[in-house]
C-alpha positions as CSV (number, residue, x, y, z in Angstrom):
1,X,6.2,29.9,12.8
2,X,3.8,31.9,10.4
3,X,0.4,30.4,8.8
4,X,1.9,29.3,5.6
5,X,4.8,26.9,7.7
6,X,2.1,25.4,9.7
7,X,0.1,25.0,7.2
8,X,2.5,23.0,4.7
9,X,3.7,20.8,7.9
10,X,-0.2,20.0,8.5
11,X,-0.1,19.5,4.5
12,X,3.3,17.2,5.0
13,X,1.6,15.5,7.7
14,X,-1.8,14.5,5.6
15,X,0.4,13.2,3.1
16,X,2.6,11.2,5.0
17,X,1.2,9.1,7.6
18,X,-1.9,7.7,5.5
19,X,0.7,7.0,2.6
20,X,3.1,5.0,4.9
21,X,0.8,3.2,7.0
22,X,-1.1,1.9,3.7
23,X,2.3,1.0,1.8
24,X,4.5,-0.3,4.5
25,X,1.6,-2.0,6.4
26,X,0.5,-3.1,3.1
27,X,-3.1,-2.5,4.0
28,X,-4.4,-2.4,0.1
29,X,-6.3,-6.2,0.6
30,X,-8.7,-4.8,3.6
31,X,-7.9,-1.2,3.5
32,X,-7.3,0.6,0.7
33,X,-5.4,3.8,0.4
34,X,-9.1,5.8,0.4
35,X,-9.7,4.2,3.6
36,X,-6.4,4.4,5.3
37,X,-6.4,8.0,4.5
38,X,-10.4,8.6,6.2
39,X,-9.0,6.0,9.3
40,X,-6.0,9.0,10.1
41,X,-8.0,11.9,9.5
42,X,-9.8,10.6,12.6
43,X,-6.3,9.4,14.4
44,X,-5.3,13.1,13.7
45,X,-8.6,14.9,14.8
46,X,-9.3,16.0,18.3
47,X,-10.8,12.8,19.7
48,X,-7.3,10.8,19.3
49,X,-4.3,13.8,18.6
50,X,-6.1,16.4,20.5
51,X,-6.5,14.0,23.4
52,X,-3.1,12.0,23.5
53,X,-0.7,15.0,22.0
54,X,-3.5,17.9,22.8
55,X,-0.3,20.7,22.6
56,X,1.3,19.7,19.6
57,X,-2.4,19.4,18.2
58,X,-3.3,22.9,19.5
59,X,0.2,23.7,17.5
60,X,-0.6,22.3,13.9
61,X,-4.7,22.6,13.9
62,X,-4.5,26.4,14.0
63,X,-8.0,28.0,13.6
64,X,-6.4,29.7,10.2
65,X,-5.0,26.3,9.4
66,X,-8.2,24.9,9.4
67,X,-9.5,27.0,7.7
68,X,-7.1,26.8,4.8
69,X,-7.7,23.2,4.7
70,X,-11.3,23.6,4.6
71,X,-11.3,25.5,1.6
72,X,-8.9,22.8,-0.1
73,X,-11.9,20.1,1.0
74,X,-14.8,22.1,-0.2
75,X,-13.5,22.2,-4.1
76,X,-11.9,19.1,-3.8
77,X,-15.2,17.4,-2.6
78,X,-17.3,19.4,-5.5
79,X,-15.2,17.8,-7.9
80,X,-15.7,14.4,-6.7
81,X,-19.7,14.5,-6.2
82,X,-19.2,16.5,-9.7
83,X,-17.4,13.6,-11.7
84,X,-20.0,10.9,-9.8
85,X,-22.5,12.6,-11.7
86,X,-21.3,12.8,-14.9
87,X,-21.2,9.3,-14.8
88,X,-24.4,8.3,-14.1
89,X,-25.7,6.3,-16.8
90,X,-29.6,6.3,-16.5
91,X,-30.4,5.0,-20.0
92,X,-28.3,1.6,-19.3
93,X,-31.0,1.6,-16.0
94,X,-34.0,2.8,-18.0
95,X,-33.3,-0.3,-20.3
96,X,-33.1,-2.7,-17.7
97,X,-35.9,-0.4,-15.5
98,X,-37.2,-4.0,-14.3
99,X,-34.3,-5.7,-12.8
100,X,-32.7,-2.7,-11.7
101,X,-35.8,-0.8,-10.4
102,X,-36.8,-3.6,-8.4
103,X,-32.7,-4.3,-7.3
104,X,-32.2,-0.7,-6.6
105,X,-35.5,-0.3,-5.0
106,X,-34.6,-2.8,-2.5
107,X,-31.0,-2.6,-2.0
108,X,-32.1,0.9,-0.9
109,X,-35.8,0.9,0.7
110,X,-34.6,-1.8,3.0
111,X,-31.3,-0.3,4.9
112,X,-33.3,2.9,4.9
113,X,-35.7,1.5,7.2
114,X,-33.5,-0.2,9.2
115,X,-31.0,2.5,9.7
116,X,-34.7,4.6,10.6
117,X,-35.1,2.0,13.4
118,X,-31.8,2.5,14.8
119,X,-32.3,6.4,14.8
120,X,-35.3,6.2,17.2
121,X,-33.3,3.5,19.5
122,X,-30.5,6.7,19.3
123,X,-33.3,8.9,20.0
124,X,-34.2,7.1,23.1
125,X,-30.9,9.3,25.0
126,X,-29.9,12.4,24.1
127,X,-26.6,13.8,22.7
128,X,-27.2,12.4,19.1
129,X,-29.8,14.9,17.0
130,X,-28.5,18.2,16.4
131,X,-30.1,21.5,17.7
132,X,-31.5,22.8,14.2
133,X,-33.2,19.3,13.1
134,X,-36.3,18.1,13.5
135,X,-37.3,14.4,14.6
136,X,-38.2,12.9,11.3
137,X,-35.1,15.3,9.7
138,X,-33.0,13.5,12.0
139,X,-34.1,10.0,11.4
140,X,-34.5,10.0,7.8
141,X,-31.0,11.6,7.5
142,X,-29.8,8.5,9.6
143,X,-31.5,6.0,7.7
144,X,-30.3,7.9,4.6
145,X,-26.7,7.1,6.0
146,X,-27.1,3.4,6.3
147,X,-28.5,3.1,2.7
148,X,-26.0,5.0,1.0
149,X,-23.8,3.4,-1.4
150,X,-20.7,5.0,-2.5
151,X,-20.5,4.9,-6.3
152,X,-17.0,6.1,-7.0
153,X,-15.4,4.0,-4.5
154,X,-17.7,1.3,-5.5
155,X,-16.2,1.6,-9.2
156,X,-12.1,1.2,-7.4
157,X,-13.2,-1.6,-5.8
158,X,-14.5,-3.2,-8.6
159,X,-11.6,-2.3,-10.7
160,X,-9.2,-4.2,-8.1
161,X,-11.8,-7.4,-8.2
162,X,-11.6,-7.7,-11.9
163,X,-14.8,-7.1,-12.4
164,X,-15.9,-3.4,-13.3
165,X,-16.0,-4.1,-17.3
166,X,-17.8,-7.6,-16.5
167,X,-21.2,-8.1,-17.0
168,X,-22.0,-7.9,-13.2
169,X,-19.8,-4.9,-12.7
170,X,-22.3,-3.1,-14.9
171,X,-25.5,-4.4,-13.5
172,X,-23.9,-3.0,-10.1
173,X,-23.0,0.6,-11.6
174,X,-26.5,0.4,-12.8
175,X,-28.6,-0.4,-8.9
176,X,-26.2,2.2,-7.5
177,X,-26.7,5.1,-10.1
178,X,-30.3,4.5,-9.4
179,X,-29.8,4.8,-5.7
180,X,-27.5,7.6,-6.3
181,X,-30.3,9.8,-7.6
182,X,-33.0,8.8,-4.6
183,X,-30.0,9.7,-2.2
184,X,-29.2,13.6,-3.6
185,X,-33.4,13.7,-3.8
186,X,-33.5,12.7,-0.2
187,X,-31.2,15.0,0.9
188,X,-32.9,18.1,-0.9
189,X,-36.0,16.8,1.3
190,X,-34.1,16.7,4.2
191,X,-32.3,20.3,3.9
192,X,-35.3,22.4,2.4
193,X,-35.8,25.3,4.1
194,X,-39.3,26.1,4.2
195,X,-38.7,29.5,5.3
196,X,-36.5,30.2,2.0
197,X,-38.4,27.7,-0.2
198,X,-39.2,30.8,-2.6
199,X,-35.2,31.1,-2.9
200,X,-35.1,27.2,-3.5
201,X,-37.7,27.0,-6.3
202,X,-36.3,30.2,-7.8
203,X,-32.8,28.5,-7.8
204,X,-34.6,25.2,-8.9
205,X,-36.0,27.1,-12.3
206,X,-33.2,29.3,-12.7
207,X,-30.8,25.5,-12.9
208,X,-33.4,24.0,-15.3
209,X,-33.0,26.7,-18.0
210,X,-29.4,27.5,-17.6
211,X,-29.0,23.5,-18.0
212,X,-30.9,23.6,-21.2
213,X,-29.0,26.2,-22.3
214,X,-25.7,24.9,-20.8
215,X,-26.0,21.5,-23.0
216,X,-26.7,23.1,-25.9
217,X,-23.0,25.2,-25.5
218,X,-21.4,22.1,-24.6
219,X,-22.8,20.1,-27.3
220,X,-21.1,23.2,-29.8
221,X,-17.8,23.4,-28.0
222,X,-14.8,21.4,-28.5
223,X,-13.4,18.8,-25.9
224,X,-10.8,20.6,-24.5
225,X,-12.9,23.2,-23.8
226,X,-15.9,21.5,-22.4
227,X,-13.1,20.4,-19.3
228,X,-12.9,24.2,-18.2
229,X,-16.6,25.1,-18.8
230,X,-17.6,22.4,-17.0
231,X,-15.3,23.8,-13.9
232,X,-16.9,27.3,-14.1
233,X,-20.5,25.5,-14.2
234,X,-20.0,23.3,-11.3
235,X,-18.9,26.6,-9.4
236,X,-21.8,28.6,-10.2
237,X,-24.0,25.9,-9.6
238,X,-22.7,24.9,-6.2
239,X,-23.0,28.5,-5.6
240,X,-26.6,29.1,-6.1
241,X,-27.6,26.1,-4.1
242,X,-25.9,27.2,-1.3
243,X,-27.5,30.7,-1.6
244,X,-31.2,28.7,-2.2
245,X,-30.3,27.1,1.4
246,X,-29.9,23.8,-0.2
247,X,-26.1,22.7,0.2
248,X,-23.2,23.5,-2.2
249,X,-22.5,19.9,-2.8
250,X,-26.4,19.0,-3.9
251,X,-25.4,22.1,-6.7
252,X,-22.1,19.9,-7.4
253,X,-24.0,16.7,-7.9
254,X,-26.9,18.5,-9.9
255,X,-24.1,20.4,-12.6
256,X,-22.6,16.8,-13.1
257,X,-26.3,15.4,-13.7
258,X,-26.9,17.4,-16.5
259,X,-23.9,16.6,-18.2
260,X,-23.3,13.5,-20.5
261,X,-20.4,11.0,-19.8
262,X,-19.6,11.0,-23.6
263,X,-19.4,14.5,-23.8
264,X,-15.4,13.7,-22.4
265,X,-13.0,11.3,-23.1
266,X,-13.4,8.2,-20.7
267,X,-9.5,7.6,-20.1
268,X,-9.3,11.2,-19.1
269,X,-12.1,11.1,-17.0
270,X,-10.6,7.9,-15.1
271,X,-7.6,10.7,-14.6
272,X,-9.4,13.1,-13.3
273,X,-11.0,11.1,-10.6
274,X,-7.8,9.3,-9.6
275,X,-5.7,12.7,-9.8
276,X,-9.1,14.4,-7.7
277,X,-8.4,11.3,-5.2
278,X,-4.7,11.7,-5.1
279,X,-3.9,15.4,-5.1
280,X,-7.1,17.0,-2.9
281,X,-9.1,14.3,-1.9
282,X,-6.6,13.7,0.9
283,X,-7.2,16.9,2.8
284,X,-10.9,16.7,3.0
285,X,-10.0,13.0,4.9
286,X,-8.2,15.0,7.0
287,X,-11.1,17.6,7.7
288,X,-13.5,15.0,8.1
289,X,-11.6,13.7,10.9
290,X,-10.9,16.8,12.7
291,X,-14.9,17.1,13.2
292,X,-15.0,13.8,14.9
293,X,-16.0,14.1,18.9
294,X,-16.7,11.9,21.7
295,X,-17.3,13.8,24.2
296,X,-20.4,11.1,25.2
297,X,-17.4,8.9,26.0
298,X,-16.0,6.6,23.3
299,X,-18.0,3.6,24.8
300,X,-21.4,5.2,23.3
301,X,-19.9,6.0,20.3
302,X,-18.8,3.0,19.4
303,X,-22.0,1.0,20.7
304,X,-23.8,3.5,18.4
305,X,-21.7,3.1,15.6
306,X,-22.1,-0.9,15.8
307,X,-25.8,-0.7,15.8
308,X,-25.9,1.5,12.4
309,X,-23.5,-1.1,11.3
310,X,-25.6,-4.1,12.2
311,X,-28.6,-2.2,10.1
312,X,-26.7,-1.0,7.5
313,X,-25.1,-4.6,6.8
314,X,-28.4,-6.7,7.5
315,X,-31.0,-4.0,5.5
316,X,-28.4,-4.0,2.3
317,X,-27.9,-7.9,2.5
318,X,-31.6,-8.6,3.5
319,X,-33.0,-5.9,0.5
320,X,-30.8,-7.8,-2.6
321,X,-31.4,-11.2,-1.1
322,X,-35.4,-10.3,-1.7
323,X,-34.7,-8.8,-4.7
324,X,-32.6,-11.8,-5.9
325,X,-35.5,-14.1,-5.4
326,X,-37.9,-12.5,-7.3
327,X,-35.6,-12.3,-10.3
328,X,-34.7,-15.5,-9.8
329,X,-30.2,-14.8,-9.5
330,X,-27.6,-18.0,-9.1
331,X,-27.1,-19.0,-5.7
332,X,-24.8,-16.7,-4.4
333,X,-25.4,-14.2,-6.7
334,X,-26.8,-11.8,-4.5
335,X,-24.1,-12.6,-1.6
336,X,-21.8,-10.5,-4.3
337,X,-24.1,-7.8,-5.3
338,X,-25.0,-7.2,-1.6
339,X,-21.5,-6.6,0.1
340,X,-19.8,-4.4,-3.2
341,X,-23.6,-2.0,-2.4
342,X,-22.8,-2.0,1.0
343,X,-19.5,-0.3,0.1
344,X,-20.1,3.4,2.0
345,X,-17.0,5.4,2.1
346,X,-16.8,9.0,0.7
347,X,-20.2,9.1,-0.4
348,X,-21.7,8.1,2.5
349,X,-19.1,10.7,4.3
350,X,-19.7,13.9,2.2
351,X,-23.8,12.9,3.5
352,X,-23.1,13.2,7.0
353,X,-21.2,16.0,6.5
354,X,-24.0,17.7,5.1
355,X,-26.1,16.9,7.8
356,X,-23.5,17.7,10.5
357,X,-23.2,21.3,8.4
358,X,-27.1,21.6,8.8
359,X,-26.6,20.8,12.8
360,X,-28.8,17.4,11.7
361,X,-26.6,15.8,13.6
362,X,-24.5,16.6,16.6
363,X,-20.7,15.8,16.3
364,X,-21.3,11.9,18.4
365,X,-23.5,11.1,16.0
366,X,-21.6,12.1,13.0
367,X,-18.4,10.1,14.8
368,X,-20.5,7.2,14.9
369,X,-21.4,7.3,11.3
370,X,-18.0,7.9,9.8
371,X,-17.0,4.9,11.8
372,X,-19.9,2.4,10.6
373,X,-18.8,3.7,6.7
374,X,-15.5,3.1,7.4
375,X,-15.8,-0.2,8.9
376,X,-19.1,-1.0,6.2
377,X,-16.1,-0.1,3.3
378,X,-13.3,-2.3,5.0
379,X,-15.5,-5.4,5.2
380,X,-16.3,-5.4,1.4
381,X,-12.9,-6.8,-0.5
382,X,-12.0,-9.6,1.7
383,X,-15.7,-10.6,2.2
384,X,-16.4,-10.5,-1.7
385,X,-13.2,-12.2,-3.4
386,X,-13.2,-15.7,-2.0
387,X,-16.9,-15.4,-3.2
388,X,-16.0,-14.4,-6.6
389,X,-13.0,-16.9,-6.7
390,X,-15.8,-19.8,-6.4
391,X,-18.5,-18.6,-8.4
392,X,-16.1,-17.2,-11.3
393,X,-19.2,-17.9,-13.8
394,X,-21.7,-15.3,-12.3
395,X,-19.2,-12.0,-13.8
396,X,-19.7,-13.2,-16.9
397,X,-23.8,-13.6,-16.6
398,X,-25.6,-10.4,-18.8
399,X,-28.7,-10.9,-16.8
């Protein structure tokens, strides 16, 4: 068979399995279709396929394959950090800057250190820290990891729970757009490149005057046309943050930044992020999974992967159950707000790919961290509707 055959069986393939095993098993109450879909890309990567079927793996992974499929992942993962943000909504935070500075402070300072701590037990054997990072690189990048919350999956969680348009839905968009923006800062720390900082302040002013100048167009132009500028403005800018040495997806998450949620048409938008999810969004999964590795043996993998989970879980909980004692929350309260943070996929993926990119991290480690997010992701529906089903009264609470 030629490139383009294999290619649309590989295609067929992506499609196929997630969408069976999540409707048939009917998966949606633990495992939504997001998750099913990141769960096979790992079934189908070399540590499970190229082990059990390593032939017929060898036969469908083609090196030009791959590298079709990559392509496909890099724009369909621009668009995503893209759209997350455009809808970050800092004035809502600015508003509340007491509650949610001290919230977001904590739902994020506190899995951050723990997830550190669990970096330096990593670092205790080798096989974990890539080649091209340094110690404190590799550990913040870790802790990093376990702090992440994953805003757009956050917001189709929230949607299935009832609860997105609620009063508590927005307090949550608001903590996690305020971690958002520590997170992408973070990871600009992480990936600067001292030895091309002058390219990386140069692309740093260069994006703060063409964003000037790029509001002021889209603030002149109609609607329908602000949807295809935006496109050739997320492209540029994930261009020239690559070339700085900083990552194309910290240029995706800077264009959306700049640009204003009501600037497009909120129904449209929704579209755009459940079409993103649906059409493209699928074959990054699929790449993700076909970096996963265990060579260290799937025992240390998985021992690794259940001490970033114990962090993750215990710093995110710990952090809001502080913060929900100064500001004085319901009981329970902060039982809710802590598990739908701790919700990791996508975000939380597109990180550690970053990192693995970088050679931050080796390939174990990055296997370990998808599974944590995963697993983090899976835990947050069934663990947060029976609270919401008894303590109906806290969605409707505006403070």
């Amino acid at each position: 068979m030629n490139t383009t055959e294999v290619f649309l069986i590989a295609m067929t393939i992506i499609f196929t399995v997630p969408y069976l095993i999540w409707r048939l098993g009917r998966t949606e109450y633990y495992a939504p279709l997001v998750v099913v879909q990141i769960i096979t890309g790992i079934l189908l990567g070399p540590g499970v396929l190229g082990r059990v079927a390593p032939d017929y793996y060898a036969f469908v992974f083609t090196p030009a394959v791959i590298q079709s499929l990559n392509g496909i992942a890099w724009w369909a993962v621009m668009l995503f950090v893209c759209i997350a943000g455009i809808e970050l909504d800092l004035r809502k935070a600015w508003a509340h800057r007491r509650e949610s500075g001290i919230t977001a402070g904590l739902a994020l300072g506190t899995p951050l250190l723990f997830g550190c701590l669990a970096a330096l037990v990593l670092l205790l054997s080798d096989g974990w820290m890539g080649p091209r990072a340094l110690t404190w690189q590799f550990v913040l990048g870790v802790g990093m990891a376990c702090a992440v919350t994953a805003l757009p999956i956050l917001i189709l969680l929230m949607e299935k729970l009832e609860i997105l348009r609620q009063p508590i839905g927005q307090r949550i968009l608001r903590y996690a757009s305020v971690d958002d923006i520590a997170i992408w800062g973070v990871l600009a720390l992480i990936l600067m490149d001292w030895e091309r900082v002058g390219r990386q302040l140069a692309f740093l002013l260069a994006f703060a005057v063409a964003g000037y100048a790029f509001r002021k167009l889209m603030l002149w132009l109609a609607e329908r046309d602000r949807w295809y500028v935006a496109l050739i403005w997320l492209a540029v800018c994930s261009f020239g943050a690559d070339w700085s040495g900083l990552h194309f997806m910290v240029g995706a998450f800077l264009a959306g930044a700049v640009m204003e949620a009501e600037w497009f048409d909120q129904e449209k938008m929704d579209l755009l992020r459940h079409h993103v999810l649906l059409v493209v969004m699928p074959v990054f999964f699929l790449s993700t999974g076909l970096r996963t590795n265990w060579t260290l043996g799937g025992e240390a993998v998985f021992v690794a992967a259940g001490l970033l989970l114990v962090a993750s879980i215990s710093g995110k909980l710990l952090g809001i159950q502080i913060a929900g004692r100064i500001l004085k929350w319901q009981p329970g309260e902060a039982s809710i707000i802590g598990w739908l943070l701790q919700t990791k996929a996508l975000i939380m993926i597109i990180f550690v790919n970053i990192l693995l990119d970088k050679k931050i991290i080796t390939s174990e480690a990055f296997t370990a961290l998808l599974l944590m997010a995963v697993v983090s992701t899976m835990l947050t529906v069934p663990l947060v509707a029976p609270k919401l089903a008894r303590l109906r009264e806290i969605v409707f609470r505006t403070n």
